[in-house]
VEXDREN-2710 file (C-alpha; in Angstrom, 1 decimal):
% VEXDREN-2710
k/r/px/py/pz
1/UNK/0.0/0.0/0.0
2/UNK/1.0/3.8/-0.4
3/UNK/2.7/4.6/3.0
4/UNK/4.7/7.7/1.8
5/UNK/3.8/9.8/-1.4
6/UNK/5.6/12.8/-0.8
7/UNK/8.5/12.2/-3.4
8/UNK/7.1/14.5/-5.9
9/UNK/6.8/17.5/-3.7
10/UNK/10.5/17.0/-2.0
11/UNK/12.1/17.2/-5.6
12/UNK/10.8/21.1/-6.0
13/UNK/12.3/21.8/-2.3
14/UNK/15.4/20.0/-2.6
15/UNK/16.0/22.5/-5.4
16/UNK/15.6/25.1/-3.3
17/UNK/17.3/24.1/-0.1
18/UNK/20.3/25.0/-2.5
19/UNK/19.3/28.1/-2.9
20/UNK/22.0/29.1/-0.8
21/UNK/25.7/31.4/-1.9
22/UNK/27.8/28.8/-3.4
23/UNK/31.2/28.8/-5.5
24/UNK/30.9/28.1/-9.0
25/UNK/32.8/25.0/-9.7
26/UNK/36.1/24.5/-11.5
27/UNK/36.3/22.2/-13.9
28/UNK/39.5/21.8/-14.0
29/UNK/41.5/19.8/-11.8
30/UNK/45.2/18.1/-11.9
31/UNK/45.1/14.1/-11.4
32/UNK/46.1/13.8/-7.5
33/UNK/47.4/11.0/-5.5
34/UNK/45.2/8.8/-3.4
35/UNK/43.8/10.7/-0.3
36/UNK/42.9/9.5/2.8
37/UNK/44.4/12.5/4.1
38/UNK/41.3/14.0/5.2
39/UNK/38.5/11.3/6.0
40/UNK/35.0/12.4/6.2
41/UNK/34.2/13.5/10.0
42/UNK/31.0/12.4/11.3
43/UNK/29.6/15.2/13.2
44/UNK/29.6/13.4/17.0
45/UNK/26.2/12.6/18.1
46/UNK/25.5/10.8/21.0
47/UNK/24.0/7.3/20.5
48/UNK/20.5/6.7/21.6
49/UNK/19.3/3.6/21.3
50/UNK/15.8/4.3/22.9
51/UNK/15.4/7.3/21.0
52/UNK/16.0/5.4/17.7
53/UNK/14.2/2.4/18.6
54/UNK/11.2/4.8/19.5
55/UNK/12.0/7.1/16.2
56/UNK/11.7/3.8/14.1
57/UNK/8.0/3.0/16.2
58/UNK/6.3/6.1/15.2
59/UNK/7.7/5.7/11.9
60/UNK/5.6/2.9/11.6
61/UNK/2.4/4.8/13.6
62/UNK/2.2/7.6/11.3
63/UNK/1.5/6.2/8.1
64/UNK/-0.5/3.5/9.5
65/UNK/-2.5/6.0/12.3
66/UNK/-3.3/8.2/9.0
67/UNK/-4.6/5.2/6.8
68/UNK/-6.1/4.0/9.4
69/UNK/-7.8/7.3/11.4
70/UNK/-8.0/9.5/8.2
71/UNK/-8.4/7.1/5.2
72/UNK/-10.0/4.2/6.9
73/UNK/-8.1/2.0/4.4
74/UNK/-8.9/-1.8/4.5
75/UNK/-5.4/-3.1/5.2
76/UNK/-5.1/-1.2/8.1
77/UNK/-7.5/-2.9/9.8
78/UNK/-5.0/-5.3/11.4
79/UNK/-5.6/-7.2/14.9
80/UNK/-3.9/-10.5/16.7
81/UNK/-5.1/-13.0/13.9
82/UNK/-4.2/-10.8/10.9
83/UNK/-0.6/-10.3/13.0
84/UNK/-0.3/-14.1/13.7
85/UNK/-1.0/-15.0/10.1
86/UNK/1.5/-12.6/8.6
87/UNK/4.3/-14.4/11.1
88/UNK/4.4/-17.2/9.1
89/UNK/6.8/-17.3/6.1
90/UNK/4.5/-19.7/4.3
91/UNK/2.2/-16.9/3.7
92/UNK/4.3/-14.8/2.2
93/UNK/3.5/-13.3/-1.3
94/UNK/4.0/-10.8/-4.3
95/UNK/1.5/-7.9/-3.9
96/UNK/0.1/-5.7/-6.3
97/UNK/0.5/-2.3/-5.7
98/UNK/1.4/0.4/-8.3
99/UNK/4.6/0.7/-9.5
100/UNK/5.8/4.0/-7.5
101/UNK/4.1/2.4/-4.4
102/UNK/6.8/-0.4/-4.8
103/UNK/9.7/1.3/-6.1
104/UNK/9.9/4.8/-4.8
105/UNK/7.5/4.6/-1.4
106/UNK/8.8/1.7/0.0
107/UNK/12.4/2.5/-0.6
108/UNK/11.9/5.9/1.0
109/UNK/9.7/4.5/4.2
110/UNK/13.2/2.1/4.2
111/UNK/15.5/5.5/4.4
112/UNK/13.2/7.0/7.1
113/UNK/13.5/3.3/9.0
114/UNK/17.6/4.0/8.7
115/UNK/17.6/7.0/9.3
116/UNK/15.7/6.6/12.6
117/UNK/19.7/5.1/13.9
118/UNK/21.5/7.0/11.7
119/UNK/20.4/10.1/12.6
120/UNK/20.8/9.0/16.6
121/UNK/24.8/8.5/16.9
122/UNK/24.6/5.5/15.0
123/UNK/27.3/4.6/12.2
124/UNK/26.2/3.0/8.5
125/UNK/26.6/-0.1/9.4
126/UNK/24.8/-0.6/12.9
127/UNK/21.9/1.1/11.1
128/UNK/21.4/-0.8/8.1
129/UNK/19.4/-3.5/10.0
130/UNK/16.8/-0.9/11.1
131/UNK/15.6/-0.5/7.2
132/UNK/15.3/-4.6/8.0
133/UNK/13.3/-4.4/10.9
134/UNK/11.0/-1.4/10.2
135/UNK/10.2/-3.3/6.5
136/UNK/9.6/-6.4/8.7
137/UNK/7.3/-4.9/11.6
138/UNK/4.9/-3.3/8.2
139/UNK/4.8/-6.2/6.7
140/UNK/3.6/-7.9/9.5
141/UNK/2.0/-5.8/11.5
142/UNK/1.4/-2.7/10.1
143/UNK/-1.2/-4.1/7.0
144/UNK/-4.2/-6.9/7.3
145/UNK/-2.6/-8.3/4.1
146/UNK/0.2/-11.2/3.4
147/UNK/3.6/-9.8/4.0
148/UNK/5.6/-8.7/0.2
149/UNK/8.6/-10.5/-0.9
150/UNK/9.3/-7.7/-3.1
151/UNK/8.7/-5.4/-0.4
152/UNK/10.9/-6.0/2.3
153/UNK/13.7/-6.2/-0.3
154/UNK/13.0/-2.8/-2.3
155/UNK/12.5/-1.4/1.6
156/UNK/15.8/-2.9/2.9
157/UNK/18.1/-2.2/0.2
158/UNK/16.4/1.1/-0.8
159/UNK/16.0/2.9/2.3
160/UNK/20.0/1.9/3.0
161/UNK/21.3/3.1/-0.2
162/UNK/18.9/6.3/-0.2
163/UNK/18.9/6.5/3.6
164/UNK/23.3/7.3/3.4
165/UNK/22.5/9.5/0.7
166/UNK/20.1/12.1/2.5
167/UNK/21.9/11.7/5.7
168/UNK/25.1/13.5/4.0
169/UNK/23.1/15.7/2.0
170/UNK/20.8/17.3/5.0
171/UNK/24.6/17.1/7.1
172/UNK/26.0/19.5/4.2
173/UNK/22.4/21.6/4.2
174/UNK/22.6/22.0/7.6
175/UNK/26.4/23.2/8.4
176/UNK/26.2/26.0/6.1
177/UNK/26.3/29.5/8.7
178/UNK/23.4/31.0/6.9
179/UNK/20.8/32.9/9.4
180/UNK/17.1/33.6/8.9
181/UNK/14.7/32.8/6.8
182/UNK/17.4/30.8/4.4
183/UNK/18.2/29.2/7.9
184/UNK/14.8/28.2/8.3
185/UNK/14.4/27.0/4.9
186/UNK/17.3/24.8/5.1
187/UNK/15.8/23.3/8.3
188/UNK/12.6/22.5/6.3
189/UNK/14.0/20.9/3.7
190/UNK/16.4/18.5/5.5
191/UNK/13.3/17.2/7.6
192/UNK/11.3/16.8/4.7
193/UNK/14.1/14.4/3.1
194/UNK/15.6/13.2/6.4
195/UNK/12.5/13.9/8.7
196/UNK/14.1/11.4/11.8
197/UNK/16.9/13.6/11.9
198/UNK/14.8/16.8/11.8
199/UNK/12.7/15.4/14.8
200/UNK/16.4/14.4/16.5
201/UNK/17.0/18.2/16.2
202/UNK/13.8/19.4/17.3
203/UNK/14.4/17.4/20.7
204/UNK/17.9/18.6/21.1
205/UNK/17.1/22.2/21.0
206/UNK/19.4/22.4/17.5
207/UNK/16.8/23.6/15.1
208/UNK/17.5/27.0/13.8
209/UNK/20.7/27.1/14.9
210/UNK/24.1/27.6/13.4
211/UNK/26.7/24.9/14.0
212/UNK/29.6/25.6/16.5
213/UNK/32.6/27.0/15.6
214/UNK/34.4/24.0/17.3
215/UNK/32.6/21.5/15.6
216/UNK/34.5/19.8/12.8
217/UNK/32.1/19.9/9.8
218/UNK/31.9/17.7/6.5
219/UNK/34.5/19.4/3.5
220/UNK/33.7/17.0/1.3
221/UNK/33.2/18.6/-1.6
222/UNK/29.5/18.2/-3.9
223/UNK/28.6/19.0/-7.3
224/UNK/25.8/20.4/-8.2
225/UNK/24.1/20.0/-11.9
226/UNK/20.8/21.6/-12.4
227/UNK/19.5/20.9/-16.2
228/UNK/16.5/22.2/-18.1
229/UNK/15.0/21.5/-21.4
230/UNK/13.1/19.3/-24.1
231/UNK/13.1/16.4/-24.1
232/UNK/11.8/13.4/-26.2
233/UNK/11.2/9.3/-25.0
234/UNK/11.6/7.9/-28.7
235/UNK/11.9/9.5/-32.0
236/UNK/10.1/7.1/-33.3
237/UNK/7.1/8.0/-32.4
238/UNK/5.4/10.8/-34.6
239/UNK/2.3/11.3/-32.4
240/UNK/4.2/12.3/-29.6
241/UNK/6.1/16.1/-29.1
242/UNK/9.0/17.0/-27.2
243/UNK/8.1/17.7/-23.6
244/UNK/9.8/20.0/-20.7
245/UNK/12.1/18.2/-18.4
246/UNK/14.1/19.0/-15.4
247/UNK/17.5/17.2/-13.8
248/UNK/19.2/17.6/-10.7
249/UNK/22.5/15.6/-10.5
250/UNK/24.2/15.6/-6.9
251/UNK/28.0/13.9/-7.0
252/UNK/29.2/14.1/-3.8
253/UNK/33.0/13.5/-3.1
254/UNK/35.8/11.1/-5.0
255/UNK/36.2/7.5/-5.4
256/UNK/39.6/8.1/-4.9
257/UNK/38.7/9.8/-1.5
258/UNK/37.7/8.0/1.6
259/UNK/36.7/5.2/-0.4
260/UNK/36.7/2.9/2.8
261/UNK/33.7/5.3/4.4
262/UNK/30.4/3.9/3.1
263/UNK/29.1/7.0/0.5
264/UNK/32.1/8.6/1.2
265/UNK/31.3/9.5/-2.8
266/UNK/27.9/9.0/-4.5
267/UNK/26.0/10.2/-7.4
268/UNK/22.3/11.2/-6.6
269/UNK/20.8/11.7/-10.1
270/UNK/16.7/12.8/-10.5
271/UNK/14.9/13.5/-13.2
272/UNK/11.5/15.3/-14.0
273/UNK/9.0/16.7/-16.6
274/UNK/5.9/16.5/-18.9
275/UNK/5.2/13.0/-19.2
276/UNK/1.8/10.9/-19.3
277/UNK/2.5/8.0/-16.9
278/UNK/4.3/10.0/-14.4
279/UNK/5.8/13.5/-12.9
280/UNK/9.3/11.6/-11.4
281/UNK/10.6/10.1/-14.7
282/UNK/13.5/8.9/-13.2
283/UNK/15.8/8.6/-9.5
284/UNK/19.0/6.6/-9.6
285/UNK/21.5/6.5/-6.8
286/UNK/25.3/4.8/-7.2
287/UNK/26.9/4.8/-3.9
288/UNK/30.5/3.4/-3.1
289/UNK/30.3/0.8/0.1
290/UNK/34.0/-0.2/0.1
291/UNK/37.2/0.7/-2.3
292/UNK/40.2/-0.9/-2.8
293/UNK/43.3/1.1/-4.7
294/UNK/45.1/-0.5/-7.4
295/UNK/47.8/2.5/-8.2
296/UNK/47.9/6.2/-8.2
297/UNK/50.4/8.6/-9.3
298/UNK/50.3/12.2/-11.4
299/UNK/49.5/10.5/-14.7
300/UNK/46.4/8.2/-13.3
301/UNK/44.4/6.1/-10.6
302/UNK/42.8/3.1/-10.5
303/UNK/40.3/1.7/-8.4
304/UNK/38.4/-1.3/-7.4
305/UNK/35.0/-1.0/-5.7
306/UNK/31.7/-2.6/-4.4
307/UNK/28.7/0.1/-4.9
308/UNK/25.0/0.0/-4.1
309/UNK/22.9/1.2/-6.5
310/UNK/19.1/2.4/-6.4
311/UNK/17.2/2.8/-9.9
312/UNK/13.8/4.0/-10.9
313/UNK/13.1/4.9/-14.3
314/UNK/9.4/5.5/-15.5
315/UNK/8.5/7.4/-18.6
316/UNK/5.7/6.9/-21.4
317/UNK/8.6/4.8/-23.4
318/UNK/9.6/2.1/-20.8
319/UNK/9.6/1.8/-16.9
320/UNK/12.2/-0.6/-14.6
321/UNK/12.9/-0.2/-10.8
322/UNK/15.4/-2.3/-9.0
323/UNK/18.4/-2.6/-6.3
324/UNK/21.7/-4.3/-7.3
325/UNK/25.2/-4.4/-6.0
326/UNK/28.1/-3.8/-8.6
327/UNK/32.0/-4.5/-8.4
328/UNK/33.4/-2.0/-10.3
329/UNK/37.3/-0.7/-11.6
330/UNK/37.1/3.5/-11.6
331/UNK/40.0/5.0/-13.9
332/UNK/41.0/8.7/-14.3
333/UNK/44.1/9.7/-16.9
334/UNK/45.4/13.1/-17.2
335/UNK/46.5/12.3/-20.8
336/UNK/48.2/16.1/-20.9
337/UNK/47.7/19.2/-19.5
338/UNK/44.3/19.8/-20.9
339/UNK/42.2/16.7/-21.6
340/UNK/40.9/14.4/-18.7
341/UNK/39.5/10.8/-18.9
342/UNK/37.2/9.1/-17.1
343/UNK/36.3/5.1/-17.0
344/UNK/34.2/2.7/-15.1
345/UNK/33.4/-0.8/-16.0
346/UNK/30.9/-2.6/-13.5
347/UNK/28.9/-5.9/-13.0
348/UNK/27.8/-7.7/-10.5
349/UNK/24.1/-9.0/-9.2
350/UNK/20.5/-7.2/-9.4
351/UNK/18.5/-8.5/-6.2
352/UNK/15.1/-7.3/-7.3
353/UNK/14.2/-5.8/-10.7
354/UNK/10.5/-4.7/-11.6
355/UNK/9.8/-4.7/-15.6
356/UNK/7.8/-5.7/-18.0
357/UNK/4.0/-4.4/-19.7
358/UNK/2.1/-7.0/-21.2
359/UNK/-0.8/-8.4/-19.3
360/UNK/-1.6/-8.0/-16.1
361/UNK/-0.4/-10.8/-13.4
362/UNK/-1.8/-10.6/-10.1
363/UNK/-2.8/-6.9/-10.5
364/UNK/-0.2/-5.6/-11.7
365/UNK/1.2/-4.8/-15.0
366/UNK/4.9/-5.4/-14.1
367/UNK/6.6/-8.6/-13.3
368/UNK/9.2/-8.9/-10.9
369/UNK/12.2/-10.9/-11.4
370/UNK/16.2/-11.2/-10.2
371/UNK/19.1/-11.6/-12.8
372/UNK/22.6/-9.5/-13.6
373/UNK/24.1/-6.3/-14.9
374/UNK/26.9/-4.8/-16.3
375/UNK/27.5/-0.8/-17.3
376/UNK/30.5/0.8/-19.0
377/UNK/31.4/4.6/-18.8
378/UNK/33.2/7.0/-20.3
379/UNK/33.8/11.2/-19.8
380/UNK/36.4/12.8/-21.7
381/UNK/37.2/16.9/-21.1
382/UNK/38.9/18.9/-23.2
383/UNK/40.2/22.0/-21.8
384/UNK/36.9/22.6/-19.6
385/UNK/35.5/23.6/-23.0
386/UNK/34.1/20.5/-24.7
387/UNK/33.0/16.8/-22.7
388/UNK/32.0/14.5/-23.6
389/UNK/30.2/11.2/-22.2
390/UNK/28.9/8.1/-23.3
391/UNK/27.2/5.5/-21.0
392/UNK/26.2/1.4/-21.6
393/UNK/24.0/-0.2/-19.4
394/UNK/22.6/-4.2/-19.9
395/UNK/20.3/-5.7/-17.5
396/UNK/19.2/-9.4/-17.9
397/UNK/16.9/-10.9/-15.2
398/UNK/14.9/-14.0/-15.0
399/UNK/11.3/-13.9/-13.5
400/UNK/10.2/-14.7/-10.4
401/UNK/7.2/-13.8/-10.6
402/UNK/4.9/-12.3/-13.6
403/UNK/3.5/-13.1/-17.4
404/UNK/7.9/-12.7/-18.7
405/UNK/10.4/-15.7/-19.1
406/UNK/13.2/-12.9/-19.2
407/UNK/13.8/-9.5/-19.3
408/UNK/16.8/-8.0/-21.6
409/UNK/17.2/-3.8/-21.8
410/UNK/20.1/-2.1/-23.2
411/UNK/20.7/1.4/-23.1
412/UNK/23.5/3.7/-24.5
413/UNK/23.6/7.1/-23.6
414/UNK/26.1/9.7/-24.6
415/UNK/26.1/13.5/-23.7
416/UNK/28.1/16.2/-26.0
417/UNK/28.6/19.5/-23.6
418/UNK/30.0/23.2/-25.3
419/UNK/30.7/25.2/-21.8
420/UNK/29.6/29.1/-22.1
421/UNK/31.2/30.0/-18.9
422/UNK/32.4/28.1/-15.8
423/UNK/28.9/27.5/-14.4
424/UNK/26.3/27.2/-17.2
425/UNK/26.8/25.0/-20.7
426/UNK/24.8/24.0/-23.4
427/UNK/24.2/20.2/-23.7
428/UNK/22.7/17.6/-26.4
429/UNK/22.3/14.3/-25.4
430/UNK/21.0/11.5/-27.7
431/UNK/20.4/7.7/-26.7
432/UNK/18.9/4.5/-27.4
433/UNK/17.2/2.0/-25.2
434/UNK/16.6/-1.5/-26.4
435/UNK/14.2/-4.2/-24.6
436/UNK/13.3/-7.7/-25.0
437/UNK/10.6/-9.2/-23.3
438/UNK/10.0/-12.9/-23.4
439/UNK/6.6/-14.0/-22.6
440/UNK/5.6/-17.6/-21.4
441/UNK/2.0/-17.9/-23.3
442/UNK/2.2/-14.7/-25.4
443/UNK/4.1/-13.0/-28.2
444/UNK/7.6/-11.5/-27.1
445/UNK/8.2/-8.0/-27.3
446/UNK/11.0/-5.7/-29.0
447/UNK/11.1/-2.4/-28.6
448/UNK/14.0/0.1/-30.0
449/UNK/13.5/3.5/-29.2
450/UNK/15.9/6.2/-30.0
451/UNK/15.8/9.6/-28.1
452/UNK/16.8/13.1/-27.5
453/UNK/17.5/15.8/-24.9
454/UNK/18.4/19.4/-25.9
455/UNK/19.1/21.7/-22.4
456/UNK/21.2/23.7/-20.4
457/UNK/22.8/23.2/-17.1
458/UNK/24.1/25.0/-14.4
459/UNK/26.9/23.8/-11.9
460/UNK/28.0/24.5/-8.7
461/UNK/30.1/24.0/-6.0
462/UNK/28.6/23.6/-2.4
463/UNK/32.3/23.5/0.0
END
C-alpha cells in the first residue's frame, strides 16, 4: 500500500534548499594522488538507542494511524489473527500495488527506517538492519494483508542506499552558517528528506541554529548540476512532441577519497518533466560501500570498488525499478595538461528488478524478477570547454514472478557539452534504449526507441 507519497513534492524543495551562496565549480583539476588525508568526520552525536528504537516505532504509527484514522483503508484494519497470520513465512506473497508504491514509497519509508539510527549516533553499518526491521514490523503488523517479498527487499536495500545518501546531503544543508529565513528553509528541507533527523534536532534544541565553531564539519566537496530543457522518449514515435524536463545531479566527493567510508562519494541523479504515466521520470543512486586502490600517481588512478545502486526509471517509453550491487574498476588519466578521462566498467548482481508491460499478473502490470548487470562509462574533457560522455548499461533478469520468461534492456547514452562560462553550458544528449521481453503464453516484445534531450545546465560547488 502507499505509505509515503511525498517524493514528488521534496524534488521542487530540494532545489531550493540549494538556494543558498555557493562557489561556481572548477572544472579543472590536476590528477592527484590517493587521499585518505582527510577522511570524512562524522559530526559526533551521541548514541541513543531508545530514541532510535522509539523514532523507528512512530515511523511505523504515522503512516498507519493516518490510513487507518483518516483514510480508513482496509489493510489497516490489522488485529492479533491478521498479525499471527503474517508471522508465518508460508504466507508470504507478491503484492500488487502500483509501481511508484513499490519502487519509490517503499524504498523511501526504508530511508526514514535507517535514518531513525542514523540520525541517533549510529554509524552505517549498525543502522542498516533498522531499514530490515522497520520493513519487517509493516509487513507484519502494520497491513491486514500477506507480508511482500518484493517489499521487504526494495525497503531494505532502498531505504539503506537512499537513507546514506540524504543523511550526508541534509549534514551538508545544515552546516552552512546562513541565518534567517534561508536558515529556516534549510531546516525545512532537511526534515522533509531526512524527517528522523529533523525530529532528533527538534528534541535537542538544534533547530535553527548555526553549528559551533568547534565543531568539525563535512569538507567533502558536492557538485551540483541543475538541467532544463526538451526532451523526447523515442523519436520514433510521430504522435508524440518534445516535452519539458528538469534534472538535478548531486555527486558528492571522490572515489579516490575515503573510499573505505560507506558513500564517502555518491552520485544522486533525479529527473523530471511532462510525461503521461508519471511527474518523477526517473531517481538513480550509485553509492560506493568499500574501495580498494590499485595505483595512483600524477599521470592516473585506479580503483576497485563494491557500490550499491538504487534505480527507478518510468516514462511513457519504458519503466524498470530495481536494487543491485556492482564491483566496479574506476580509472582517471590526465593524458596532458588539458584533456581528462574518465572510465568505469561494473557488473555484478541485481537483487530485485520490476519490468515488463504486457498483461496483467496478479494486478499488476509489471513482473518482478532477479538476474545480472553490467555498465561501461566514459567522460572525456577537453580544456573545460568540450565533454563529452557516453554511457552502456545491460540488464538481464529471470522472472520470479509475472507473465515474462526474461527481461533483456540495453541502453546507451552519450552526452556532448559546449561550456559558455564556468557555471552554465549548453548540452545535447542522444540515446537509445533496447528491450526484449519474453513471454511464457504470449508474443515477445521488441522495442528500439531512439531519443533526445536538448538543455542547459548550471553547476556549482557547495564547499
Amino acid at each position: 500500500m502507499s505509505i509515503l507519497s511525498s517524493f514528488k513534492s521534496t524534488l521542487p524543495l530540494l532545489f531550493l534548499g540549494f538556494s543558498i551562496p555557493i562557489y561556481a565549480q572548477t572544472t579543472s583539476q590536476q590528477i592527484e594522488t590517493d587521499s585518505l588525508t582527510s577522511p570524512i568526520v562524522e559530526i559526533p552525536v551521541k548514541k541513543r538507542f531508545v530514541r532510535a528504537a522509539s523514532s523507528l516505532i512512530i515511523a511505523e504509527l504515522i503512516p498507519w494511524s493516518y490510513s487507518k484514522f483518516i483514510t480508513h483503508a482496509e489493510f489497516s484494519n490489522v488485529s492479533l489473527n491478521t498479525i499471527k497470520h503474517n508471522l508465518k513465512l508460508k504466507n508470504w506473497a507478491w503484492d500488487d500495488d502500483a509501481f511508484p508504491t513499490n519502487q519509490i514509497d517503499h524504498p523511501y519509508h526504508g530511508s526514514v527506517f535507517f535514518n531513525s539510527f542514523r540520525s541517533n549516533g549510529f554509524t552505517f553499518w549498525q543502522s542498516a538492519p533498522a531499514a530490515l526491521v522497520g520493513s519487517y514490523l509493516w509487513e507484519t503488523a502494520g497491513e491486514n494483508q500477506a507480508p511482500s517479498k518484493n517489499d521487504i527487499i526494495n525497503t531494505t536495500f532502498g531505504g539503506i542506499t537512499i537513507g546514506e545518501s540524504v543523511h550526508r546531503i541534509t549534514r551538508k544543508i545544515l552546516q552552512v552558517r546562513r541565518r534567517g529565513f534561508r536558515r529556516y528553509l534549510n531546516e525545512t528541507v532537511s526534515m522533509v528528506i531526512n524527517p528522523t533527523n529533523g525530529f532528533r534536532r527538534i528534541a535537542d534544541g538544534e533547530w535553527g541554529k548555526l553549528p559551533s565553531h568547534k565543531e568539525q564539519l563535512d569538507t567533502t566537496k558536492l557538485l551540483l548540476e541543475a538541467e532544463s530543457g526538451i526532451r523526447k522518449f523515442n523519436m520514433r514515435d510521430d504522435q508524440s512532441n518534445f516535452g519539458v524536463y528538469g534534472r538535478l545531479k548531486l555527486i558528492y566527493g571522490n572515489p579516490f577519497e575515503n573510499y573505505k567510508t560507506p558513500f564517502g562519494s555518491f552520485v544522486f541523479n533525479a529527473e523530471v518533466g511532462q510525461d503521461d504515466s508519471s511527474f518523477v521520470n526517473s531517481v538513480n543512486i550509485v553509492g560506493i560501500v568499500n574501495g580498494w586502490l590499485l595505483s595512483s600517481n600524477s599521470r592516473s588512478r585506479h580503483l576497485l570498488s563494491i557500490t550499491s545502486n538504487y534505480d527507478y526509471i518510468n516514462n511513457q517509453a519504458w519503466y524498470y525499478g530495481g536494487q543491485s550491487i556492482n564491483f566496479n574498476l574506476f580509472s582517471e588519466f590526465g593524458l596532458d595538461s588539458k584533456t581528462k578521462l574518465k572510465t568505469s566498467i561494473g557488473m555484478g548482481p541485481i537483487l530485485i528488478g520490476a519490468y515488463g508491460e504486457n498483461g496483467k499478473y496478479n494486478g499488476r502490470f509489471y513482473d518482478y524478477g532477479a538476474g545480472g548487470g553490467l555498465n561501461a562509462n566514459a567522460e572525456v574533457n577537453l580544456s573545460d570547454k568540450f565533454m563529452f560522455e557516453a554511457h552502456y548499461n545491460a540488464r538481464l533478469t529471470g522472472t520470479w514472478n509475472g507473465n515474462t520468461s526474461s527481461y533483456f534492456a540495453q541502453s546507451i547514452a552519450t552526452e556532448l557539452e559546449y561550456a559558455l562560462s564556468k557555471e552554465i553550458s549548453f548540452s545535447t544528449a542522444p540515446g537509445i534504449v533496447m528491450i526484449q521481453e519474453n513471454y511464457k503464453t504470449t508474443p515477445d516484445v521488441h522495442k528500439t526507441l531512439p531519443n533526445l534531450k536538448i538543455g542547459f545546465k548550471y553547476r556549482f560547488l557547495y564547499n
